[in-house]
N, C-alpha and C positions, 0 to 999 in steps of 0.2 A: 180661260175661266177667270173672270172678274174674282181679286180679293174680296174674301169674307167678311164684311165689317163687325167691329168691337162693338158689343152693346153695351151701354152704361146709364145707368138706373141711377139720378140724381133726387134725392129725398130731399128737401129743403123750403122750409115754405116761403123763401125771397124768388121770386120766380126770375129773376136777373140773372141769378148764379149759373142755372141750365145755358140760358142764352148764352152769356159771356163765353161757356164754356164751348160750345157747338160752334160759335163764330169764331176762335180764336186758334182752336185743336184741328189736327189736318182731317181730313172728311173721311179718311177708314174709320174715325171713331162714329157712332151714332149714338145721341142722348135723347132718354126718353123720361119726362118728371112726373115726379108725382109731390105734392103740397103740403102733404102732413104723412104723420108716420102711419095710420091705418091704410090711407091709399098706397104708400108703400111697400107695407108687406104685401097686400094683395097683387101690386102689382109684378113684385120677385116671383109670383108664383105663374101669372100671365106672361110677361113679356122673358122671363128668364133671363137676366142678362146674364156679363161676363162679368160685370164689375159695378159695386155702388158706392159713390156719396154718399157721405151720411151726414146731416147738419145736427149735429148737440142741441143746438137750442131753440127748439119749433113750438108752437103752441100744442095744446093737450098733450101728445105721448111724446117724449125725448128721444134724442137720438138714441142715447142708452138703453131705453127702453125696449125699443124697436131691436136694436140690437140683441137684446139680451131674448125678444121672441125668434127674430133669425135664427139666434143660434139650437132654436130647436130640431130644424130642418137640417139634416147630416150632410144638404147636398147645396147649403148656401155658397153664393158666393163670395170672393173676398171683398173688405168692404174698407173703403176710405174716409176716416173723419174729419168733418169739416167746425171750425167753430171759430168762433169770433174773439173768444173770453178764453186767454195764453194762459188759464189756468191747469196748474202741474195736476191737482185733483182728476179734472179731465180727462187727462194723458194716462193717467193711471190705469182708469177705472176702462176708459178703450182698451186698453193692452190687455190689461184683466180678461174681457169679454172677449178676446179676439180678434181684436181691430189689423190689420194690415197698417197701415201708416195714420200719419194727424198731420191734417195740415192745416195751420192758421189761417185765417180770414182777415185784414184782405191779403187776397193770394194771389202770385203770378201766374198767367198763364203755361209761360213755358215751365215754371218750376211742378205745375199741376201736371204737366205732360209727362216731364223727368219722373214723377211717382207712380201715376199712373202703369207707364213702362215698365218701371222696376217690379211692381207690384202684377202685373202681367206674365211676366217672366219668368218669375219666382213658381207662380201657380203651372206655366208650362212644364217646366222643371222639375216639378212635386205629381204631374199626372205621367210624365216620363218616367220618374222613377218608380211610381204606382206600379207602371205598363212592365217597367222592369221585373219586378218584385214580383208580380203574377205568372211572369212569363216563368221566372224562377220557382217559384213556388208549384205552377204546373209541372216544371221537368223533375224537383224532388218526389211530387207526386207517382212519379214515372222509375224513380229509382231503383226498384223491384220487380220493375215490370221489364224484362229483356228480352230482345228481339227486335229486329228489318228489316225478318222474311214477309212476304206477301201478307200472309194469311192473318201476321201478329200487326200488320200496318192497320189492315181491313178491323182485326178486334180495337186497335185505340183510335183510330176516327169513329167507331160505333160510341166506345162509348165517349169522347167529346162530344158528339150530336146529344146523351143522353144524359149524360151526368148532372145538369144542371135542370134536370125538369124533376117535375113529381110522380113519374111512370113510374111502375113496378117492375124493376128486371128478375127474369129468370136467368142464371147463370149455366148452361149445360156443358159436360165433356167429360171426359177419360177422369178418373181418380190420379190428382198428381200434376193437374196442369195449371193448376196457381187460378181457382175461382175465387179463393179470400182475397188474393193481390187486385185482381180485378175487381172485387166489391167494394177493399178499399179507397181502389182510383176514383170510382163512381162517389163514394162520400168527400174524399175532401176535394175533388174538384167541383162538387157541389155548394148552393148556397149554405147549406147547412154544417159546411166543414168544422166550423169552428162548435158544433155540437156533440154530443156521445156519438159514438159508432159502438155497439153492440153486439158483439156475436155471439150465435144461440148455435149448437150444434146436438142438432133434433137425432141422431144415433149415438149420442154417447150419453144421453139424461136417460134415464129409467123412466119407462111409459108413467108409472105414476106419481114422477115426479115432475116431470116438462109441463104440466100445466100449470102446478104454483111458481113453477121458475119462470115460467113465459108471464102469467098474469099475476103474480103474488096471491098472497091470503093473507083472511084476516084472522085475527087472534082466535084462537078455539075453534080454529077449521077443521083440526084432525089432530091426535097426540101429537105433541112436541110445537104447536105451533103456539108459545107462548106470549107473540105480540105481533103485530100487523106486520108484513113487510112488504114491499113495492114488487114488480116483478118485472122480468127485463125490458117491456115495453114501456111501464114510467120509466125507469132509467133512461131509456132511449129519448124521452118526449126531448122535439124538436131537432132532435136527431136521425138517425139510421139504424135499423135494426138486419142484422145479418143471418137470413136461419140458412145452414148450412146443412145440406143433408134431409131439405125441407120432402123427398120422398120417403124417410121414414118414420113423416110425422106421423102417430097413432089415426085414423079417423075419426076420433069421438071430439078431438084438437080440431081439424080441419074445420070444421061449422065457423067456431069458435073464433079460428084464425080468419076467416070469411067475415066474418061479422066485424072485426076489427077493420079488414081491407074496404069493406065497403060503406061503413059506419062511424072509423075512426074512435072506438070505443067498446068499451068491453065491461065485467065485474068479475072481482080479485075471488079466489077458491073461498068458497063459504061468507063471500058478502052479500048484501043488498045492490050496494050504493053505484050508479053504473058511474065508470071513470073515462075521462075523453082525453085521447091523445093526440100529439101530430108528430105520427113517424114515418117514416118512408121505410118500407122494406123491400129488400134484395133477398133472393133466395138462389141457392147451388143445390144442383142433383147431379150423380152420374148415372140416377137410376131410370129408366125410359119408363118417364110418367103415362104416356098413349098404352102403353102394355099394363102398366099399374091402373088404370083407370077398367081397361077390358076386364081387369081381374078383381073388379071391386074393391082394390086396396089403396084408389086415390077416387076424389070427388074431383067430379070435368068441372064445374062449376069454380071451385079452386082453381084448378088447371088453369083456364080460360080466365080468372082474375089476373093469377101472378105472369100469366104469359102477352103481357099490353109490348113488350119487349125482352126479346131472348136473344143472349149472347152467345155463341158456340166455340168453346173454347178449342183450338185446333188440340190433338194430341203430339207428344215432340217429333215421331215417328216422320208427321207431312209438313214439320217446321225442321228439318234438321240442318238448315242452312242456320238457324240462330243457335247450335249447339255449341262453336267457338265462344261465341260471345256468353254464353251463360258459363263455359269452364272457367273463362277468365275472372267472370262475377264471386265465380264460389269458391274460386283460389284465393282471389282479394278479400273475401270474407271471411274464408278460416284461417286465410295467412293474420289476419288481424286479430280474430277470436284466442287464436291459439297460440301467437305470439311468435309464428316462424314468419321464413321467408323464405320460403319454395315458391321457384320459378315457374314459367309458363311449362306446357308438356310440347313431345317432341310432336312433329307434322305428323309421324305416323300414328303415334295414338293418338291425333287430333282425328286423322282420318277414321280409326276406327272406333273412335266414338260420334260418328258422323254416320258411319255405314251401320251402326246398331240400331236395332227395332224398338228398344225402349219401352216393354211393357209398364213400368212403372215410371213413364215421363220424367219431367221434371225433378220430383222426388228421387228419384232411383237417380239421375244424376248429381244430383246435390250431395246425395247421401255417398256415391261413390268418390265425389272431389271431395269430401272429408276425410275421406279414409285414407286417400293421397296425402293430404297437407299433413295428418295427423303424425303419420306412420313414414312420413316424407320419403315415398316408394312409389314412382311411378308404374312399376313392373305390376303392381298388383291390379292395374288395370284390364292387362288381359283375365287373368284369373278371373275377377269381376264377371266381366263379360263373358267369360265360357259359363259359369257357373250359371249367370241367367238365361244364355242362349238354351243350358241344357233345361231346368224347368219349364221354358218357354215350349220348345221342341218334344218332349214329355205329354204336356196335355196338347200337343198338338198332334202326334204321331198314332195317338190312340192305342197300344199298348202293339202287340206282335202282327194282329189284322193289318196293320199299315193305317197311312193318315188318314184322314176324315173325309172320304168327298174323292180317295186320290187310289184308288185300287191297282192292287201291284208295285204298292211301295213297299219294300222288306226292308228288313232290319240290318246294319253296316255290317262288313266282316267280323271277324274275331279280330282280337286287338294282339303288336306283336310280342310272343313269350320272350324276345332278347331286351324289349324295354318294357321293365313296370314299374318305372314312376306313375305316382297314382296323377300326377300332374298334367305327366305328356301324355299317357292313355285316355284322360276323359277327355284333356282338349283336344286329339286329334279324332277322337270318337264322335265328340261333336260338331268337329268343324266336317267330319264327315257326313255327318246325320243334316247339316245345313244344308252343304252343296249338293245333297242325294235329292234331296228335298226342292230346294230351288232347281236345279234340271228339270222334276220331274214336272213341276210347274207349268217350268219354260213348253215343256215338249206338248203339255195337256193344253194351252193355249195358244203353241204355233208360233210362239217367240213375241207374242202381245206382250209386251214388258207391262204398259202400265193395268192389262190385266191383271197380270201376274204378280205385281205390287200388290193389287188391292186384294187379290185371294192370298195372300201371302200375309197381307196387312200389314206391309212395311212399306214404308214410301218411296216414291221412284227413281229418286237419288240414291236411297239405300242401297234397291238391287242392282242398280247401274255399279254402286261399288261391288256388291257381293259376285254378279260376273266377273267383273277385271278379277279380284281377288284371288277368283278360284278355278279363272282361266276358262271361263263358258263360253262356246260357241253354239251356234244353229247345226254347225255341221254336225258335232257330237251329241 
């Protein structure tokens, strides 16, 4: 593939200078002129070079002049001054504006070249380190966001394809699997990072509170509202606005928030005056809006706005291959917060926070590698784990009738009268109440493991550990 040639835009109204310069410089450069500084600028915006000449002193508009409208365009290029008159004022007043280099008239060829070059280089070097910068600032954006299992690959290429446009994503999954961390990647990998990101969480405002808090009001809208105030979407203008929990928006909101989505614009509780914004919003539910809508307690209409792009957040249960790397995350963060330095945990409870079902995701392990760091105790990890296995196994068991769905499951032996720690009797009770359970499973679907996962609702690695575990065979 043939070299790229360098374009270079020579402003000057001696028409010799272009010449000299095109006959003299080796043929990757190309020069294309323009006479006075109005064909000039126009022509930065047609021909686009990579680099301009500029002559100080043209008839009608100055070098400087021209210059000084260049630099309104964020995306000029760099520009070389040419001038005839070795005055220092000149020199100044280029560097002032901007200027890349100055070089006298008359000039040499090759020393034109040596600038050129340099001043070529320099811009190569400054988009490298841009490229750099981005690339960095994309993985900090990524800080929070852990995981390399499949499912967490598939969520962050979804949203690099999304984050930079102006769709509305819906965030769906489990309570506890990081839809904030994710709305946040979506904003500042966005054009509008450098703007508010806003989060509004629609089930912890008081129904008649979340619409002066989403749209503000104005003075004398209701007692106590004794002067105007903005409400989170001005905040948000030109930003991101995050409704969290957007399935417990009231409906009497939902119109309202419609009218925003499709209007960009709305009016504050108890004004006139309609107000226009430009926000992008994101919205998270763990609540199944399709059921909420059958029940008349979501508008399809909404639905169907905020759903142009849905995210599915996996729960940790079908990612537990990324469970190492998130202990390691929450160790390193309350080893920090808390001022220890407690080590990694042993293989084995790595294993068996690996084989755990995880009702409460992410959270519930965050919250348990806290109580490690805090309490610098890693034993309390089983304890943890039995204690939610047993709530878990509780609403799953359905009280003395046996589990749900699973007829002829009875309830474990009596526990033994030679040991009553209250410790060793519930964890062996439940590690009983698990493996009774998973058998029964296994037996109800003819040893289909990844069946038996998903009536299980634990993931298929899980039960592959909880067999080895508890020594399960087909034969038994």
């Amino acid at each position: 593939m043939p070299k790229q040639k360098t374009k270079i835009l020579v402003i000057d109204d001696d028409p010799k200078v272009s010449w000299i310069l095109s006959e003299g410089l080796p043929s990757h450069f190309e020069f294309v002129s323009a006479r006075d500084g109005i064909e000039g600028i126009q022509m930065v915006a047609t021909e686009k070079p990579d680099l301009i000449l500029l002559d100080i002193k043209m008839q009608g508009m100055s070098g400087l002049e021209v210059l000084e409208k260049l630099n309104k365009s964020e995306t000029r290029p760099d520009v070389i001054m040419l001038s005839g008159h070795g005055d220092t004022r000149y020199v100044v007043d280029s560097v002032r504006l901007g200027a890349a280099e100055f070089i006298n008239k008359p000039f040499d060829v090759k020393e034109v070249e040596i600038h050129i070059n340099g001043v070529l280089e320099r811009s190569r070097l400054r988009s490298e380190l841009a490229r750099a910068k981005e690339e960095l600032r994309s993985q900090k954006k990524y800080a929070n966001f852990i995981g390399d299992s499949d499912p967490m690959l598939r969520v962050k290429a979804l949203i690099e394809q999304v984050a930079d446009s102006e769709l509305t994503v819906l965030i769906r999954g489990e309570s506890g699997t990081g839809k904030e961390i994710v709305a946040r990647s979506l904003h500042e990998l966005s054009g509008r990072r450098s703007q508010p990101f806003m989060k509004v969480n629609c089930a912890a405002i008081p129904r008649d509170l979340l619409e002066a808090e989403l749209f503000g009001y104005e003075k004398g809208a209701f007692t106590g509202a004794h002067k105007n105030k903005q409400g989170r979407f001005e905040v948000a203008n030109k930003g991101t606005i995050f409704l969290d929990e957007i399935g417990d928006m009231p409906m009497e909101l939902q119109s309202k928030l419609l009218q925003v989505l499709e209007q960009q614009e709305f009016v504050r509780v108890g004004g006139v005056q309609t107000i226009s914004v430009d926000v992008r919003i994101i919205c998270a539910t763990n609540r199944n809006l399709e059921e909420a809508i059958g029940e008349g307690q979501f508008r399809d209409d909404l639905f169907y706005r905020l759903n142009e792009i849905t995210i599915f957040l996996p729960s940790l249960r079908e990612r537990s291959d990324d469970v190492p790397l998130l202990v390691n995350h929450f160790l390193e963060k309350y080893n920090a917060l808390y001022n220890r330095t407690y080590s990694g945990l042993s293989p084995d409870t790595i294993s068996r926070l690996v084989g755990f079902h995880w009702p409460g995701n992410i959270r519930q392990l965050e919250n348990m590698i806290k109580q490690v760091v805090v309490r610098e105790d890693e034993s309390i990890i089983d304890e943890l784990i039995r204690s939610a296995s047993h709530q878990t196994l509780k609403g799953t068991s359905g009280g003395s009738g046996g589990g749900a769905g699973f007829g002829g499951y009875s309830a474990p032996a009596s526990y033994d009268p030679d040991d009553l720690s209250l410790k060793s009797v519930v964890g062996k009770r439940i590690a009983e109440e698990e493996k009774r359970l998973i058998s029964h499973v296994l037996s109800k679907t003819n040893w289909n493991r990844r069946k038996a996962a998903d009536l299980l609702q634990i993931s298929y690695r899980s039960l592959l550990y909880k067999i080895k575990e508890y020594a399960l065979n087909a034969a038994k």
